[in-house]
C-alpha distance (Angstrom), angle and dihedral (degrees) to the residues before:
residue distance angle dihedral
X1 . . .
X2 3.89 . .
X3 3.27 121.4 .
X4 3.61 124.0 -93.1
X5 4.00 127.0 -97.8
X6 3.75 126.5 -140.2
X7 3.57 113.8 -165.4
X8 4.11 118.2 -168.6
X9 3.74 90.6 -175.3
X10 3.75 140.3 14.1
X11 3.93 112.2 -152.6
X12 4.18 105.0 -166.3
X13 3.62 139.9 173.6
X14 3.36 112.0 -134.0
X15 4.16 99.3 -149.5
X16 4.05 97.2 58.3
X17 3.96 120.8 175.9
X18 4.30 89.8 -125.2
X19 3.44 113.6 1.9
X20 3.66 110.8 33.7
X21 3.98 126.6 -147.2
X22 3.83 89.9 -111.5
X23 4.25 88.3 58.4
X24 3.42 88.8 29.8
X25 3.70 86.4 66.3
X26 3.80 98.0 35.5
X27 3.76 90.3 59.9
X28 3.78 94.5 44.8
X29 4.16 89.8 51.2
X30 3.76 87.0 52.0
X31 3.89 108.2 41.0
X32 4.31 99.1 19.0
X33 4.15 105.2 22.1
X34 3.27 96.6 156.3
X35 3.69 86.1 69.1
X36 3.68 96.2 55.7
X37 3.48 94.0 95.3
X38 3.43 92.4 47.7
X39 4.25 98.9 68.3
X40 3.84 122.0 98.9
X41 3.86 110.0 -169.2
X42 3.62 122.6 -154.0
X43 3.56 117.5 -160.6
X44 4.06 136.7 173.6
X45 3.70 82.7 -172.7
X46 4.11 95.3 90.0
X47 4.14 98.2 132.7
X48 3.90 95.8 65.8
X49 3.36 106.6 87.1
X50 4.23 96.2 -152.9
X51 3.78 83.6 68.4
X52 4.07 94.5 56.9
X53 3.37 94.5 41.9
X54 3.80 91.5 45.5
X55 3.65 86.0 48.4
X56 3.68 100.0 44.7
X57 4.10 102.7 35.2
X58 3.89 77.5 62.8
X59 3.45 101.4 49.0
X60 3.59 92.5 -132.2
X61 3.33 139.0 167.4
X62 4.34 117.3 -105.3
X63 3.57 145.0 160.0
X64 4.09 120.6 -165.0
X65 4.30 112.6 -128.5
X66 2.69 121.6 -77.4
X67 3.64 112.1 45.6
X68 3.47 145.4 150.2
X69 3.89 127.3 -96.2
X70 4.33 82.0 -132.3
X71 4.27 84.6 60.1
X72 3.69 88.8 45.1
X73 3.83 99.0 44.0
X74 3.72 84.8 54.4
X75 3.78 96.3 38.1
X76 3.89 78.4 59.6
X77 3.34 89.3 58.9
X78 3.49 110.1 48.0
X79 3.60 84.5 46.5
X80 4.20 99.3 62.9
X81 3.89 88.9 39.7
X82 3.85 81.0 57.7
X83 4.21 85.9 50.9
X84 3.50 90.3 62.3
């Protein structure tokens, strides 16, 4: 049996070439969900509006590209006091 993974933080774009962030997601709420509350997406893609409302009818966590490593850092953050 492999060993198991802790993850503090889940960075992930949301526009992905086979498994986009929206799936991505999905499949993490269904197989991992305590680890839900544990993804920050970063996305350029901040004009289509089916990525906001993705984003915000899930309550999730996002930054838009670019960004700095200070909005990260405290993205990270807000995200593990979220994991509590």
């Amino acid at each position: 049996m492999p060993p198991l993974v802790h993850y503090d933080v889940i960075l992930c774009d949301l526009r992905l070439p086979e498994l986009d962030g929206q799936d991505f997601y999905h499949l993490l709420k269904n197989d991992s969900p305590d680890l839900q509350r544990r993804v920050i997406f970063l996305t350029g893609d901040i004009l289509n509006p089916m990525s906001i409302e993705f984003l915000e009818q899930h309550n999730l966590l996002w930054l838009p590209k670019p960004c700095s490593g200070a909005q990260v850092r405290e993205m990270i953050q807000q995200a593990l006091r979220n994991a509590l």
